[in-house]
DSSP file (Angstrom, degrees, kcal/mol; ACC not computed):
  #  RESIDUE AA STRUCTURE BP1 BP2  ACC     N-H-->O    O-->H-N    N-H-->O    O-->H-N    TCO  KAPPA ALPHA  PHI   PSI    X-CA   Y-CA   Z-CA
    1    1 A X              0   0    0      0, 0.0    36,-2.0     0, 0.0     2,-0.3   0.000 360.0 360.0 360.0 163.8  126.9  117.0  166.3
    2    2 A X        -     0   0    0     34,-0.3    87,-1.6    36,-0.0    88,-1.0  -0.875 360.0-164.9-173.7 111.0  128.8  118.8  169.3
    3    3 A X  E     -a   90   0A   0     -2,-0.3    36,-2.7    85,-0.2     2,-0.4  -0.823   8.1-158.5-115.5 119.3  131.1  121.2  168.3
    4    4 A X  E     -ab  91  39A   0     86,-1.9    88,-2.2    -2,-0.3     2,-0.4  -0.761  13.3-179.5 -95.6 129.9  133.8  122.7  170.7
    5    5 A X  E     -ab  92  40A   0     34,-1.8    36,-3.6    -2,-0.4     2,-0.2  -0.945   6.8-164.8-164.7 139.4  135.4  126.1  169.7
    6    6 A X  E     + b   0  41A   0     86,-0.8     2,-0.3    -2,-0.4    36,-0.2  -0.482  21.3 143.1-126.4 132.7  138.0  127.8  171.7
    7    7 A X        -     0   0    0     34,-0.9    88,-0.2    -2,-0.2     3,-0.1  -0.896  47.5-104.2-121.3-154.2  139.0  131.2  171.3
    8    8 A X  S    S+     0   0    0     86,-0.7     2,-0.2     1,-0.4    34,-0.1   0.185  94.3  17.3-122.6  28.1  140.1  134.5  173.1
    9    9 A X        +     0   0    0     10,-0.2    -1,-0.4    32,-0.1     2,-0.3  -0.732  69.2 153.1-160.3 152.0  137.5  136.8  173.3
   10   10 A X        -     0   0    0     -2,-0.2     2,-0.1    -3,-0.1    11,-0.1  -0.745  15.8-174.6-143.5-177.6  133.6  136.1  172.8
   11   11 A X        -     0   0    0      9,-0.4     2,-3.7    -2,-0.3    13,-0.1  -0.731  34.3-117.2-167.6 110.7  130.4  137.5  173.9
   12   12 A X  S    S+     0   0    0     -2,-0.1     2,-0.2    11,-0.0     9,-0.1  -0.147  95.4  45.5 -54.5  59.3  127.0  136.0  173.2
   13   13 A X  S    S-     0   0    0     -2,-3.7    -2,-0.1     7,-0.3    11,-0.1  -0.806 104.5 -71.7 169.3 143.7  125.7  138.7  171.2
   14   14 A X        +     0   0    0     -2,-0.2     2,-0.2    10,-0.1     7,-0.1  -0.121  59.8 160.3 -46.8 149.7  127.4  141.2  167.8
   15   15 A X        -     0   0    0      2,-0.2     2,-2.2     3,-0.0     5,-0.2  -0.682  60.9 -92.8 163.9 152.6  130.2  143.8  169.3
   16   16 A X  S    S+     0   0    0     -2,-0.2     2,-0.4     4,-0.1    -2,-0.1   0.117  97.8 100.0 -77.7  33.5  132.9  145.6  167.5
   17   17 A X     >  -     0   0    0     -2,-2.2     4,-0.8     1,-0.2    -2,-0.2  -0.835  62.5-155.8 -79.1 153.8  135.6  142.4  168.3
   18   18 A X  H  > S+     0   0    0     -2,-0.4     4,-2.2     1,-0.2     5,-0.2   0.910  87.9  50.6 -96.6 -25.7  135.6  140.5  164.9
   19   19 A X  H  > S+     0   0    0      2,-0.2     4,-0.9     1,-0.2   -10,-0.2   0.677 111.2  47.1 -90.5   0.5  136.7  137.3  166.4
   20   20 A X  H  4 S+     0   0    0     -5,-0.2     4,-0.4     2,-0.2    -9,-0.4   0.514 112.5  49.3 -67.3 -30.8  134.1  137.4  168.9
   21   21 A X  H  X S+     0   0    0     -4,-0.8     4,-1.7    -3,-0.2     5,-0.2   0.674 112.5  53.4 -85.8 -25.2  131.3  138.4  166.2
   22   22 A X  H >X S+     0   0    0     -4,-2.2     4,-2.0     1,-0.1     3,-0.8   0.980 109.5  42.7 -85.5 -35.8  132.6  135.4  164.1
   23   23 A X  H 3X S+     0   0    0     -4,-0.9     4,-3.3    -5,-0.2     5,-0.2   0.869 113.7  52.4 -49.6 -38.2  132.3  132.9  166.7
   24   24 A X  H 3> S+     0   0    0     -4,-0.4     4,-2.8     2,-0.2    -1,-0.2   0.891 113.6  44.8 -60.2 -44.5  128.9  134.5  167.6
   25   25 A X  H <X S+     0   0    0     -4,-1.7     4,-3.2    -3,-0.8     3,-0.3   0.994 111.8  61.9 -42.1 -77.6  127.7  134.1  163.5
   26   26 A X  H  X S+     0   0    0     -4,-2.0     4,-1.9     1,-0.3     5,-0.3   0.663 103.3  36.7 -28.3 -77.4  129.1  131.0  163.7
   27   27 A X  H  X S+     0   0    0     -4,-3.3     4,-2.7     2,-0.2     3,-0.3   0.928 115.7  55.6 -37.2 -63.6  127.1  129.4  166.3
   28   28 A X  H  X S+     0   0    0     -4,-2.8     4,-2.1    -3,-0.3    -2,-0.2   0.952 106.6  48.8 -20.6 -75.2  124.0  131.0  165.2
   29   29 A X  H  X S+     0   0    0     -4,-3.2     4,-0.8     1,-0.2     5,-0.3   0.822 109.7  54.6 -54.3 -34.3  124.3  129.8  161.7
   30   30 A X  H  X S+     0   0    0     -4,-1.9     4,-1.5    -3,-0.3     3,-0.5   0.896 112.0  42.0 -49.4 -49.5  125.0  126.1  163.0
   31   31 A X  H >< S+     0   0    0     -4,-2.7     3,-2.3    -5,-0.3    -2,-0.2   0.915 114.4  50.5 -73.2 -75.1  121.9  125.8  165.1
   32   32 A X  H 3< S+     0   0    0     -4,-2.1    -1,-0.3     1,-0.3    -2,-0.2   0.503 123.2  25.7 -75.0  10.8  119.8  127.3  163.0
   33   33 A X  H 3< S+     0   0    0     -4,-0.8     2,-0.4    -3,-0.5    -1,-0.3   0.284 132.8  27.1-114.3   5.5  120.6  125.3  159.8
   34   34 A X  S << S-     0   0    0     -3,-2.3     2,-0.9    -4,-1.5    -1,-0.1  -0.955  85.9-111.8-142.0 169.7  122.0  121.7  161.9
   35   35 A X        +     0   0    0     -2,-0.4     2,-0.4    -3,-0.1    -4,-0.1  -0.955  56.1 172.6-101.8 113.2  121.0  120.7  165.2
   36   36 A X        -     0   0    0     -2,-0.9     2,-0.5    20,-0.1   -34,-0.3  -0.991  30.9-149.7-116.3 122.3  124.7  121.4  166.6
   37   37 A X        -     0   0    0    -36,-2.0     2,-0.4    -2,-0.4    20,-0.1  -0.810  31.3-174.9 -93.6  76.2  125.3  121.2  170.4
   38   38 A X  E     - c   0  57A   0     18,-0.7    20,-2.3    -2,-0.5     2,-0.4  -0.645  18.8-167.2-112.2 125.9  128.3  124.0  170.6
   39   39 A X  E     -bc   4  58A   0    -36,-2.7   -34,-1.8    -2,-0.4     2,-0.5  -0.961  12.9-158.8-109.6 124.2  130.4  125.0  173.8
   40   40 A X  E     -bc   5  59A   0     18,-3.1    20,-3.7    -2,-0.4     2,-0.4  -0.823   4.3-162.3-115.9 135.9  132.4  128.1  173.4
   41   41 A X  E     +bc   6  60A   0    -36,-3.6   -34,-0.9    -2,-0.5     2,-0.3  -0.938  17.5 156.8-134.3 141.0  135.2  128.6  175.4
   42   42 A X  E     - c   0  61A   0     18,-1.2    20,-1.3    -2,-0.4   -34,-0.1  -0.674  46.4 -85.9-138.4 172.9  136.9  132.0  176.1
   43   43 A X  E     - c   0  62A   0     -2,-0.3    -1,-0.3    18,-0.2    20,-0.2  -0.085  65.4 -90.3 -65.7 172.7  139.2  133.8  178.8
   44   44 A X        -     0   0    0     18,-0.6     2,-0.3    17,-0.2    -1,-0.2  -0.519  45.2-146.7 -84.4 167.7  137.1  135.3  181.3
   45   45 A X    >   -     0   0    0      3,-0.3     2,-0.8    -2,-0.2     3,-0.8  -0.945  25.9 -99.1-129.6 145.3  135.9  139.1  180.8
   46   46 A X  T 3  S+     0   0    0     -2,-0.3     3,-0.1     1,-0.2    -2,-0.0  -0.642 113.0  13.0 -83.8 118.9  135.2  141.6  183.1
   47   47 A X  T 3  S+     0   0    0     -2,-0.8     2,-0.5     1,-0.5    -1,-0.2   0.189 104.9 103.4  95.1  -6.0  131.6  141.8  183.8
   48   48 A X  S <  S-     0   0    0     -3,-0.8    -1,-0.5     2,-0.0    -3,-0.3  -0.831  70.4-115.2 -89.9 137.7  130.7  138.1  181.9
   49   49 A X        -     0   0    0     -2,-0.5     3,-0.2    -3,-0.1    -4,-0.1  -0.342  21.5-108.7 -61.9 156.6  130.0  135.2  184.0
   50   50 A X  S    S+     0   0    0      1,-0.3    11,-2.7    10,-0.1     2,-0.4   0.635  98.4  20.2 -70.9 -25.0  131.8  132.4  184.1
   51   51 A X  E     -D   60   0A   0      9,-0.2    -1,-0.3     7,-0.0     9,-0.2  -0.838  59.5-173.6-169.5 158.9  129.4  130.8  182.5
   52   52 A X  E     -D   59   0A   0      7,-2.0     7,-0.6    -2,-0.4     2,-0.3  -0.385  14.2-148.6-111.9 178.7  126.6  131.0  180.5
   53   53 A X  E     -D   58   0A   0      5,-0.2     2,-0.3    -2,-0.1     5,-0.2  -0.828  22.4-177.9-127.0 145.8  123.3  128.9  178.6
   54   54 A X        -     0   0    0      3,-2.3   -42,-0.0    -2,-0.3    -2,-0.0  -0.821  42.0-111.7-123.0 178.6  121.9  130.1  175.2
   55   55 A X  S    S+     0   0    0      1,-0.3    -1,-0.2    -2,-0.3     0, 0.0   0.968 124.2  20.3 -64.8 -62.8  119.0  128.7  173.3
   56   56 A X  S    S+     0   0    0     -3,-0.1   -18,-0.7   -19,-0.0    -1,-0.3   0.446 129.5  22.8 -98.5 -27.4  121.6  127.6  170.7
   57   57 A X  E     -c   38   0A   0    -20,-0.1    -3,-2.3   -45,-0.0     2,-0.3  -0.837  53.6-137.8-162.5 158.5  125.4  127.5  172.9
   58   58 A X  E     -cD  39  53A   0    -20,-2.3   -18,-3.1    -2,-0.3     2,-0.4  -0.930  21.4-158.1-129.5 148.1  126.9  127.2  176.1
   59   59 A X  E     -cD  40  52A   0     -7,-0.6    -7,-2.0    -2,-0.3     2,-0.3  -0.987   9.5-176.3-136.9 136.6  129.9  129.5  176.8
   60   60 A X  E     -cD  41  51A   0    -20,-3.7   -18,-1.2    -2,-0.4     2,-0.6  -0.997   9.3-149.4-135.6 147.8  132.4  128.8  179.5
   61   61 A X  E     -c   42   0A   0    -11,-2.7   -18,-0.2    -2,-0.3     2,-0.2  -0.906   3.6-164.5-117.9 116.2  135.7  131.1  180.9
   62   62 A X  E     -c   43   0A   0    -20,-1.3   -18,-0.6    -2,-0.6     2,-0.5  -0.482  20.6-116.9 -82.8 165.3  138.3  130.0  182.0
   63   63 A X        -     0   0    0    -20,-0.2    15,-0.2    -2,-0.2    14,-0.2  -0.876  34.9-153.2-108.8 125.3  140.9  132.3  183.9
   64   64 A X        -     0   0    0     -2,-0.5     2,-0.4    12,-0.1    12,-0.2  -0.062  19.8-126.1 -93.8 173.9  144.1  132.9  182.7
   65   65 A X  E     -F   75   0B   0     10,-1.5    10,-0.7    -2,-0.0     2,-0.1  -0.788  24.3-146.4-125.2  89.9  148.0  133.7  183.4
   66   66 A X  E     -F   74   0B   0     -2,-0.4     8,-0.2     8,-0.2     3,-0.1  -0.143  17.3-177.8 -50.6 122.7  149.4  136.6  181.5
   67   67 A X        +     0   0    0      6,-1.3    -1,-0.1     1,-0.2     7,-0.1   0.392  61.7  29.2-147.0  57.2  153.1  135.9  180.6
   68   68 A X  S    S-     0   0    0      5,-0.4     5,-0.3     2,-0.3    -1,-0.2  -0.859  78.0-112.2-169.5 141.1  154.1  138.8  179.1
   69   69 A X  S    S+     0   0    0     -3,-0.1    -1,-0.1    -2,-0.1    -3,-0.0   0.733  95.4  89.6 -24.3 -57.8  153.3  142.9  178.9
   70   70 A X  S >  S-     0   0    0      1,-0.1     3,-0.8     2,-0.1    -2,-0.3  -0.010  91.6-115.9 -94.2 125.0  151.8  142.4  175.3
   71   71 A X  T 3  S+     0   0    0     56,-0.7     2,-0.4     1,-0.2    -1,-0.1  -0.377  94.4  30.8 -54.4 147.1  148.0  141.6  175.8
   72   72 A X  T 3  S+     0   0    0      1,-0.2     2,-0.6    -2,-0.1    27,-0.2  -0.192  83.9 111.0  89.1 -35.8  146.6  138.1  174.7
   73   73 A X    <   +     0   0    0     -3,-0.8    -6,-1.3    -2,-0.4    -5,-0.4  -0.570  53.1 123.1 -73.4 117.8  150.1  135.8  175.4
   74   74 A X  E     -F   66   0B   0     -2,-0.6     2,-0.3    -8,-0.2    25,-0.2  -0.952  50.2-140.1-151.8 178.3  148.7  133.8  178.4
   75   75 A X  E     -F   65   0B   0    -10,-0.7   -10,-1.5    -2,-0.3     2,-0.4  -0.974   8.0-165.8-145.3 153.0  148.1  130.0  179.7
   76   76 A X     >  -     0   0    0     -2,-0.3     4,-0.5     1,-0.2   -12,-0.1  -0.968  13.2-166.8-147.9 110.5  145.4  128.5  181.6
   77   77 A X  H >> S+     0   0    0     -2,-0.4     3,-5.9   -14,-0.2     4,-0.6   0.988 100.3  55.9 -31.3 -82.7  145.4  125.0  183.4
   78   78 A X  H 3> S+     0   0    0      1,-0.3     4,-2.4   -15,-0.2    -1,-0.1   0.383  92.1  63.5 -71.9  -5.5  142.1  125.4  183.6
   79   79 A X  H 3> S+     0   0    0      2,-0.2     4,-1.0     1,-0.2    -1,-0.3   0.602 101.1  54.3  -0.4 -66.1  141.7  125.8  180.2
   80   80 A X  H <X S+     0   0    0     -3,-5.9     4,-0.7    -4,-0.5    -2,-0.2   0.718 109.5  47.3 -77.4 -41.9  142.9  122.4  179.8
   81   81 A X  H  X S+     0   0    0     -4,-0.6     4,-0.6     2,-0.2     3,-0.3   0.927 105.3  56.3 -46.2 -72.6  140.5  121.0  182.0
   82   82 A X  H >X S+     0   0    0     -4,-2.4     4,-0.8     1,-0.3     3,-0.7   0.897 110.0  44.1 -51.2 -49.1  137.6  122.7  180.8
   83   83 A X  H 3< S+     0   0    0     -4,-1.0    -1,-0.3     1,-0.2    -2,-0.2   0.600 108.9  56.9 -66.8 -19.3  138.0  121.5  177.3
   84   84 A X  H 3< S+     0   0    0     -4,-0.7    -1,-0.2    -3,-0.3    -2,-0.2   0.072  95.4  58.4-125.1  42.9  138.7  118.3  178.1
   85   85 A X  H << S+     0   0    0     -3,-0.7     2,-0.2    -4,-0.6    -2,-0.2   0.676  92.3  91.9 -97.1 -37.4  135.7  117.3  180.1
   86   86 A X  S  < S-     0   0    0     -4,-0.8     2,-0.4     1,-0.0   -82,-0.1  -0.617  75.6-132.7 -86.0 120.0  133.5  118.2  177.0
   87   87 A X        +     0   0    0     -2,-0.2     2,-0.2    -3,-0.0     3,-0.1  -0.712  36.9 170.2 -52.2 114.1  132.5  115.5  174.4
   88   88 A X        -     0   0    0     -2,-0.4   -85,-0.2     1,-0.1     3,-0.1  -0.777  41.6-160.4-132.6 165.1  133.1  116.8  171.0
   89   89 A X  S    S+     0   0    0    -87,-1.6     2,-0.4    -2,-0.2    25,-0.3   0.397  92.0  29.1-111.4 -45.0  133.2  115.5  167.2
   90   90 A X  E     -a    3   0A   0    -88,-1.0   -86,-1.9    23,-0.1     2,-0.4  -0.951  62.1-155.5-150.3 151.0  135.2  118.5  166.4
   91   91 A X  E     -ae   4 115A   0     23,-3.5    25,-1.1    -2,-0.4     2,-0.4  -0.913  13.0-175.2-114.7 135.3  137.6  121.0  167.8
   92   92 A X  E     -ae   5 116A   0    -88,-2.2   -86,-0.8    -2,-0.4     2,-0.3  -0.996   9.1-163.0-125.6 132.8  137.8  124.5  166.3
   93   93 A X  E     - e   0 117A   0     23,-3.0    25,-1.6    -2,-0.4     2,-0.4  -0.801  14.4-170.6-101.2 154.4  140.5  126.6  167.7
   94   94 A X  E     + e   0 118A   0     -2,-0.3   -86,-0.7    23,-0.2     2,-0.3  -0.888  40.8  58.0-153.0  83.0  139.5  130.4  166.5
   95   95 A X  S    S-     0   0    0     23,-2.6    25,-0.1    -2,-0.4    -2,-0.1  -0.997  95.1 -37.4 172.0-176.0  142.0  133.0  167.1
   96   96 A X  S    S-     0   0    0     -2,-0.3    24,-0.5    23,-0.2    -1,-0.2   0.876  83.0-103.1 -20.0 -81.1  145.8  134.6  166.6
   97   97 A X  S    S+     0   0    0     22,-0.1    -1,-0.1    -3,-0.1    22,-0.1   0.288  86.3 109.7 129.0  41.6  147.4  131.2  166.8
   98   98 A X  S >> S-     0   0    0    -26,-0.0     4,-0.9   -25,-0.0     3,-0.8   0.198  86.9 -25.6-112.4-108.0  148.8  131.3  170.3
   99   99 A X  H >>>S+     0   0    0    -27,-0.2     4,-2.9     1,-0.2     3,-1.7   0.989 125.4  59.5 -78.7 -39.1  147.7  129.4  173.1
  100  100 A X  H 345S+     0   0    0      1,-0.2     4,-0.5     2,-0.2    -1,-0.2   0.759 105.1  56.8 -36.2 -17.6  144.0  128.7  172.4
  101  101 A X  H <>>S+     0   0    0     -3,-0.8     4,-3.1     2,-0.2     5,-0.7   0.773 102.5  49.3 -64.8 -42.3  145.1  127.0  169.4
  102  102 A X  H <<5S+     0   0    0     -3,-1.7     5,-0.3    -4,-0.9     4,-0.3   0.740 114.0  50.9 -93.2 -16.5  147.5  124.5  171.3
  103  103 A X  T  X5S+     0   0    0     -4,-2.9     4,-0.9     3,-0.1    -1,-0.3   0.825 112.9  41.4 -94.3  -4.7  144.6  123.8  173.5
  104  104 A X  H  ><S+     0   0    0     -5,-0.5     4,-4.5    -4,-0.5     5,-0.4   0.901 122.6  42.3 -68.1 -69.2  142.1  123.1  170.6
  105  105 A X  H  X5S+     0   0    0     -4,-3.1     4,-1.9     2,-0.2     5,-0.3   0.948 117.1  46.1 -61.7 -38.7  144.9  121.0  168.7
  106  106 A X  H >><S+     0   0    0     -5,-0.7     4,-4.0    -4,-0.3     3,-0.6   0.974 116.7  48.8 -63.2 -64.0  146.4  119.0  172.0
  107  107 A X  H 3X S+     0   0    0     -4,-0.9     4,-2.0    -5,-0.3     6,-0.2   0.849 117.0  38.8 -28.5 -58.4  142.6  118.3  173.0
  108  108 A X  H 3<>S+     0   0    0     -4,-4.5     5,-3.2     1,-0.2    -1,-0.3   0.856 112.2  53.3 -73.8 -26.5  141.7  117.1  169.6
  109  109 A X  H <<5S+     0   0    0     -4,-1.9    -2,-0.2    -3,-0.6    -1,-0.2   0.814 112.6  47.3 -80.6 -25.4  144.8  115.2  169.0
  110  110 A X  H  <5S+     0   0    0     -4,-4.0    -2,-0.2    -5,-0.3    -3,-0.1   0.875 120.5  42.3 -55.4 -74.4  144.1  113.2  172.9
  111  111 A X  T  <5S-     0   0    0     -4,-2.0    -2,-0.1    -5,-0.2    -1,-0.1   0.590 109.4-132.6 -52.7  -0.7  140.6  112.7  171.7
  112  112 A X  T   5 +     0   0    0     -3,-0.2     2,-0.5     1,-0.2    -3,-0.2   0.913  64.0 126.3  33.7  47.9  141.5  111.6  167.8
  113  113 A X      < -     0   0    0     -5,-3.2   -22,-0.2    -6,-0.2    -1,-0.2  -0.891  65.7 -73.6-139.4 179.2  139.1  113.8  166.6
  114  114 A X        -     0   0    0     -2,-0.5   -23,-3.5   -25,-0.3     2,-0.2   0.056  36.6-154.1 -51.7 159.3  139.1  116.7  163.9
  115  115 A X  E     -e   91   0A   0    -25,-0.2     2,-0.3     2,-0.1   -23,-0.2  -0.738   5.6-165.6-149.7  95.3  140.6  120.0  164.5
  116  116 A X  E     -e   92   0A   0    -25,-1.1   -23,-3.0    -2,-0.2     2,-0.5  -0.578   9.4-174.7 -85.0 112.2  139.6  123.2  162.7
  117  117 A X  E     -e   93   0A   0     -2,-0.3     2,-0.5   -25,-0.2   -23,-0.2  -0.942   2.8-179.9-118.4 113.4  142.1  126.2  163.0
  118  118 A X  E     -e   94   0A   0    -25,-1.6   -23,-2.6    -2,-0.5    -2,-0.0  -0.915  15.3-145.6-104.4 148.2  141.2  129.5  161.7
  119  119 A X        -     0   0    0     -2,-0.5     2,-0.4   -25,-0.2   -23,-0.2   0.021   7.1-154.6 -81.3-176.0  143.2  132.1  161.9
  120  120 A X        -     0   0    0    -24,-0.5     2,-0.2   -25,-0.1    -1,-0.0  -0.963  26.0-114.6-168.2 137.7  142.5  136.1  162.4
  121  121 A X        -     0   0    0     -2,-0.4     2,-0.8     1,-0.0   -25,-0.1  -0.650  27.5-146.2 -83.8 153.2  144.3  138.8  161.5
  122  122 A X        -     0   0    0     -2,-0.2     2,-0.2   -26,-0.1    -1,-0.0  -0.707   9.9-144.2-134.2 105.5  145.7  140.9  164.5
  123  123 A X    >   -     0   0    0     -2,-0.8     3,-2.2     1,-0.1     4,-0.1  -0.356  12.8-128.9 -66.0 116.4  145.9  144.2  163.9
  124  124 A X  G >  S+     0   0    0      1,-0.3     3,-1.7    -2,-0.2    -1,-0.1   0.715 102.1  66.0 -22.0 -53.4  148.9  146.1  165.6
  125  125 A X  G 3  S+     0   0    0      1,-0.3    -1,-0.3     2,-0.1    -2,-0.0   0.807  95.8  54.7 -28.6 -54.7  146.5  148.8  167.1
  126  126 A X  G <         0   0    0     -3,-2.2    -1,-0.3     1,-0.3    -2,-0.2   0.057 360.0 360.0 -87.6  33.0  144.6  146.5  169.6
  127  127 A X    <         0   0    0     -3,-1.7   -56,-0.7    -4,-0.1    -1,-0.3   0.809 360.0 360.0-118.8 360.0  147.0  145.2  171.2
C-alpha cells in the first residue's frame, strides 16, 4: 500500500508538536505492522532538509506563501506538484483544516482515490 499524508508541521522523530508526533506514530505503526510505502509532506522548517529517507517514510517540504499575519494560513504551488507526482492508494490530509487539506482532498479527488481527513485541535496559544 502507499500512503500519502500531508500536513503542516512534521519531523521524523517525537517533539512537543502533537500533529507532528501523530504523523510520526503514525507512520511507525504502519510499517511496522503492514508493509506501507508512506510519503509525508510538510512546509519546509528551518534547519530540515528538503528532503529526507527513513527506514520506514520519505518526507518532502515544500515552500510556502504566507497570506496573512496569523501563522499557518499559507499556499504552495509547489505543494501541488509535489503531491501529485506521488502514486498513492490513499490521501490523508492531517492538520487544522486549511490549506493542506484542500491539497490532500483536490489530489485525491484528481486521482479517484480515498481521502482521509483528521482534524487537530488548534490551540489559541500557538499561534
Amino acid at each position: 500500500m502507499k500512503l500519502s499524508i500531508v500536513t503542516t508541521s512534521f519531523r521524523p522523530y517525537e517533539w512537543y508538536s502533537g500533529i507532528s508526533n501523530a504523523v510520526f506514530l503514525l507512520a511507525k505503526g504502519l510499517n511496522e505492522q503492514y508493509d506501507t510505502k508512506i510519503n509525508i509532506f510538510s512546509p519546509q522548517s528551518q534547519g530540515l532538509p528538503k528532503k529526507e529517507n527513513h527506514q520506514n517514510f520519505s518526507t518532502k517540504r515544500f515552500s510556502t506563501i504566507n497570506f496573512s499575519k496569523l501563522h499557518g494560513y499559507f499556499v504552495s504551488k509547489q505543494a501541488f506538484r509535489m503531491v501529485q507526482k506521488e502514486e498513492a492508494d490513499i490521501i490523508h490530509s492531517f492538520h487544522y483544516g486549511y490549506f493542506p487539506a484542500t491539497i490532500g482532498f483536490l489530489e485525491a479527488k484528481e486521482k479517484q482515490i480515498p481521502h482521509v481527513f483528521t482534524t487537530a485541535y488548534h490551540p489559541p496559544g500557538s499561534i
